[in-house]
C-alpha positions in Angstrom: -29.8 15.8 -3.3 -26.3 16.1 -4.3 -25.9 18.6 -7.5 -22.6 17.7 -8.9 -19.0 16.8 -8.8 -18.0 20.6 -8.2 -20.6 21.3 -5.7 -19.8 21.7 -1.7 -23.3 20.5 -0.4 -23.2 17.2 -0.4 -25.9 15.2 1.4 -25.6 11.8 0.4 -24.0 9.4 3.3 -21.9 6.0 2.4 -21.1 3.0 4.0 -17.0 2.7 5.1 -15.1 -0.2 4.9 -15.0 0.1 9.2 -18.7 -0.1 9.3 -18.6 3.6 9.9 -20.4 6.4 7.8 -19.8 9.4 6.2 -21.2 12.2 3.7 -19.6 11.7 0.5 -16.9 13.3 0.4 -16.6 14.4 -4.4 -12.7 15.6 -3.4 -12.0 12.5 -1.9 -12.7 10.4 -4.9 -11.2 13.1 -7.5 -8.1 13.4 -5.5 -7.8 9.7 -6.1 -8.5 9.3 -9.8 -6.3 12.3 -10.4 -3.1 10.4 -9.2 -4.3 7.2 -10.3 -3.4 9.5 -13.8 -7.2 10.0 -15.2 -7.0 13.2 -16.9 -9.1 16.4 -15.6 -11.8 15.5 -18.7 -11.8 12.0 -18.0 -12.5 12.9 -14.1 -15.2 14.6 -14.7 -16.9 12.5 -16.6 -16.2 9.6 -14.1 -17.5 11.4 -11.1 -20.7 12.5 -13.5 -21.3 8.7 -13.7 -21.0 8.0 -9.9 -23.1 10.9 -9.0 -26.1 9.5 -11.0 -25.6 6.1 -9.5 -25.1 7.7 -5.4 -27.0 6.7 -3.2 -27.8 6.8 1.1 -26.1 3.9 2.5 -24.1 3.0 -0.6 -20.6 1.1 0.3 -17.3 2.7 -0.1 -16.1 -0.3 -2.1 -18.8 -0.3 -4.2 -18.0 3.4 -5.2 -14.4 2.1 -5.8 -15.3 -0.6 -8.1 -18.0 1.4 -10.2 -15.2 3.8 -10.5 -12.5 1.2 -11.2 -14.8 0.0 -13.7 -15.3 3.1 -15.6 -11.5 4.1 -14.9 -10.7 0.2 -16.9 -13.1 1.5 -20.2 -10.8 4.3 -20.1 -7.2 3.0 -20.0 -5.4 0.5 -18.6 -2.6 2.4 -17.0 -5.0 4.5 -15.2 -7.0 1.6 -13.5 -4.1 -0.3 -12.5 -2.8 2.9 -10.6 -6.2 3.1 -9.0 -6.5 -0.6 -7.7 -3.4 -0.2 -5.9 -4.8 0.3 -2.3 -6.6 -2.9 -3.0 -3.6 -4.5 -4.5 -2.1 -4.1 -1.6 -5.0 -6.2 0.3 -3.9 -9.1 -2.4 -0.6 -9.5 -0.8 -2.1 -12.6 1.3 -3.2 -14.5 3.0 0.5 -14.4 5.0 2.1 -11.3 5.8 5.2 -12.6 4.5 4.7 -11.2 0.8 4.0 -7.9 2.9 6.9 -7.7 4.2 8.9 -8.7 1.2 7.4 -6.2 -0.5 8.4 -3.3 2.1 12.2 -4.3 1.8 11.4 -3.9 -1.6 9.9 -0.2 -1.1 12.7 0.7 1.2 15.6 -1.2 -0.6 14.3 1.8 -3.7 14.8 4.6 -1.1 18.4 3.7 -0.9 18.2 1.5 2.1 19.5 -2.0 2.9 17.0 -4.3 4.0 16.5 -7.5 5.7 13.4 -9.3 6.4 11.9 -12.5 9.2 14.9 -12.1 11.1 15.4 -12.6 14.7 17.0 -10.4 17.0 18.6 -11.1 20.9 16.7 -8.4 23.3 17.8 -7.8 26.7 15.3 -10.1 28.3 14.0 -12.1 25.1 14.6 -13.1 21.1 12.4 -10.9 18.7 11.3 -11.7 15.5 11.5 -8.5 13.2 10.0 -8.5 10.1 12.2 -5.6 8.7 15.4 -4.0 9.5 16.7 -1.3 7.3 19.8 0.8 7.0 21.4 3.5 5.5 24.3 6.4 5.4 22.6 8.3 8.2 19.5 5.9 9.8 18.3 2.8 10.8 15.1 1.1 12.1 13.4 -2.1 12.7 9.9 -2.6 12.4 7.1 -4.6 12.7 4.6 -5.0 9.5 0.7 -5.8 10.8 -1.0 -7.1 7.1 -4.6 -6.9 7.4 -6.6 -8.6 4.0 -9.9 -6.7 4.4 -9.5 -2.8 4.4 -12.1 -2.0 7.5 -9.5 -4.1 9.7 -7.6 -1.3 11.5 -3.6 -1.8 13.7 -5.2 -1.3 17.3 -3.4 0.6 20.5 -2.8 -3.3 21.8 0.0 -3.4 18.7 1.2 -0.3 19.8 1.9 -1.0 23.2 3.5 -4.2 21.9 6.4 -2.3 19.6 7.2 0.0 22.7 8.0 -2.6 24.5 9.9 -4.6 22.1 11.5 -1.0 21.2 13.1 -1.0 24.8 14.1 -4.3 25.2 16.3 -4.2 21.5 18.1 -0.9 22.6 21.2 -2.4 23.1 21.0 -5.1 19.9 22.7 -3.4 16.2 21.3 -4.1 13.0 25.0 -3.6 11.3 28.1 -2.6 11.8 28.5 1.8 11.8 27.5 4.2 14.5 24.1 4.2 13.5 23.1 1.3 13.6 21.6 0.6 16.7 17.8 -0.1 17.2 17.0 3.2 18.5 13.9 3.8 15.8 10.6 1.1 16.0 8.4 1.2 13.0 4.9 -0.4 12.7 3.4 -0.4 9.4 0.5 -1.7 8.3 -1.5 -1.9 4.7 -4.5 -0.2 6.6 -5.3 2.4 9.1 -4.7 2.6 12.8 -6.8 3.8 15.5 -6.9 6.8 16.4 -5.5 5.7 19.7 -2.8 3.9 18.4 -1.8 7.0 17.0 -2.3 9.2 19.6 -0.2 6.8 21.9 2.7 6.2 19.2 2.9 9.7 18.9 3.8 10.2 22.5 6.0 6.8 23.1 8.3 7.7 20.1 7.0 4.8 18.1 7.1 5.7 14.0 3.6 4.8 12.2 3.3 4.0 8.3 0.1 3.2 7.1 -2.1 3.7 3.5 -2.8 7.2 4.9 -0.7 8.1 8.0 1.6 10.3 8.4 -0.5 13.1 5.9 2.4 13.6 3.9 5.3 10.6 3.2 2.5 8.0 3.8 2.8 4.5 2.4 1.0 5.2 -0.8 3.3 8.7 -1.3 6.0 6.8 -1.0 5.0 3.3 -3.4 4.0 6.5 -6.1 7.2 8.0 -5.4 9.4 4.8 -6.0 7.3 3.1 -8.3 7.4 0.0 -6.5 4.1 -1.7 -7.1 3.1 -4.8 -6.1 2.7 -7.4 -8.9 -1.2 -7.9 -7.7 -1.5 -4.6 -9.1 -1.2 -6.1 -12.9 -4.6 -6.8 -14.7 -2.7 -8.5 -16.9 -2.5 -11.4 -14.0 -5.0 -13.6 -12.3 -4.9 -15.0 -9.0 -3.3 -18.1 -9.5 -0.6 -16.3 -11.9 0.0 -14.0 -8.7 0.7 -16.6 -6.6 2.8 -18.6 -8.2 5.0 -15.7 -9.2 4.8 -14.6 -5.4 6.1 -18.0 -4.2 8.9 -17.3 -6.4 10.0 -14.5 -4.4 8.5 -12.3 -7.6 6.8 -9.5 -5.4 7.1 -6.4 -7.0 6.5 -5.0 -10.8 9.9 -4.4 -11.4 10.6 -8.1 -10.4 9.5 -9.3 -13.8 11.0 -6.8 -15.7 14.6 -7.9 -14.4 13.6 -11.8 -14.6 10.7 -12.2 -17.3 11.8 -15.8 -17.5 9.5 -15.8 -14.8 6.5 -15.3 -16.9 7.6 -18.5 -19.1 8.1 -20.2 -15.9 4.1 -20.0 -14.6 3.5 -21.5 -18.2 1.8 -17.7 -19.9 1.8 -18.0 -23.5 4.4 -15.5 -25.4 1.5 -13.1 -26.4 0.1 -12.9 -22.5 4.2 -12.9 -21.7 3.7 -9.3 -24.0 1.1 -7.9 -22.5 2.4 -8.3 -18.8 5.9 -6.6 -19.7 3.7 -4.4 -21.7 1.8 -3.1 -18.4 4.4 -3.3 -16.3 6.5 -0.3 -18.6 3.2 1.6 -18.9 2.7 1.7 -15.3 6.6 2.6 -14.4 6.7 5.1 -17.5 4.1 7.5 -16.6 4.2 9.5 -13.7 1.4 9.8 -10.9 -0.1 13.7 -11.0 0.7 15.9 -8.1 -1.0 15.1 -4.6 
């Protein structure tokens, strides 16, 4: 039987999002309430709860929402921070909010960014979902959105961007000596098989994914920018979402610069409040370290 939160042996097995299993891993799930902000008392006491409530076979997710539930009694901030994997999911059912949102991310890292664009190859027209530039680098790169998290980019996809990586060497994304496509990116909100990696890795192909590379991963770099996807707000339902999405409203700091938008989707001045209200606690604090 597991013995508590501090304790190595853990015996338990749970049910991943893949259909894979694993023993519970306790550092997993502290690491992630830590930088969702919970505080080192507040942990414990979550991961207390969950341990009562373990079980052989449980699911992933449903760890995830007993703890988001728990992390929600605590403070807003905190749960909001947590969801975020899954707010991520909620950037459907297109990928076209996805991307949006990573011209967003990159536009904060000091890039300029384009997205759905076409480019001429040498032996066919490709149609790039992001192009980004800067100073000293450039890239283009294809963004695979997957709505369910067990849904992983496959070596298929990979083989796909090295191809379209050689036929674009020629084509320029702007005008200075860096500019050429020399860099293909594929991102996706999930994972990638381990031999999609393993084959990017050797083909020169740059992965971004939730969790890949270890460090400078998609999530490191959303925590570092704070740029977080408006379906991270509790503050919102679905239909509030999309609507604010299909006005090109795709990031938190989206509504700050335009709350008209809020009037807009018809939210009453106190719900207007509490949006803007979550929005600055979210951007105010700062995530702990990794």
């Amino acid at each position: 039987m597991y013995r508590g939160w501090y304790d190595a042996v853990v015996t338990f097995l749970v049910l991943k999002a893949d259909g894979t299993k694993e023993y519970f891993k306790v550092e997993k799930l502290r690491r992630s309430l830590r930088r969702a902000g919970a505080t080192p008392e507040e942990i414990v006491t979550i991961i207390t709860r969950i341990e009562h409530q373990l079980y052989n076979g449980m699911r992933t997710q449903e760890i995830y929402r007993l703890a988001f539930d728990l992390l929600r009694d605590i403070g807003a901030t905190a749960a909001t921070r947590y969801a975020l994997r899954r707010a991520l999911l909620g950037l459907g059912p297109t990928g076209f909010p996805f991307e949006r949102f990573l011209g967003r991310l990159f536009a904060a890292d000091g890039y300029t960014t384009e997205t759905g664009i076409t480019l001429e190859g040498h032996c066919a027209p490709h149609e790039i979902d992001i192009a980004a530039y800067k100073e000293d680098h450039a890239f283009v790169g294809e963004a695979k959105f997957h709505a369910r998290p067990g849904i992983k980019t496959d070596l298929q996809v990979a083989m796909y961007s090295y191809a379209r990586l050689l036929d674009l060497r020629d084509q320029k994304i702007c005008n200075g000596d860096i500019c050429g496509v020399k860099e293909f990116w594929l991102i996706t909100n999930t994972k990638f098989t381990v031999t999609a990696e393993k084959y990017s890795e050797c083909a020169g192909i740059n992965l971004l994914s939730w969790d890949y590379p270890r460090k400078n991963n998609l999530h490191d770099r959303i925590q570092r920018a704070k740029v977080y996807p408006i379906t991270v707000l509790q503050t919102l339902n679905h239909q509030q979402i999309t609507r604010l999405i299909e006005r090109d409203i795709i990031v938190t700091s989206d509504i700050t610069e335009k709350p008209h938008m809020l009037r807009s989707i018809n939210l009453s001045q106190e719900r207007q409040t509490a949006v803007l209200n979550e929005v600055e606690s979210l951007t105010r604090h700062h995530t702990s370290a990794q």
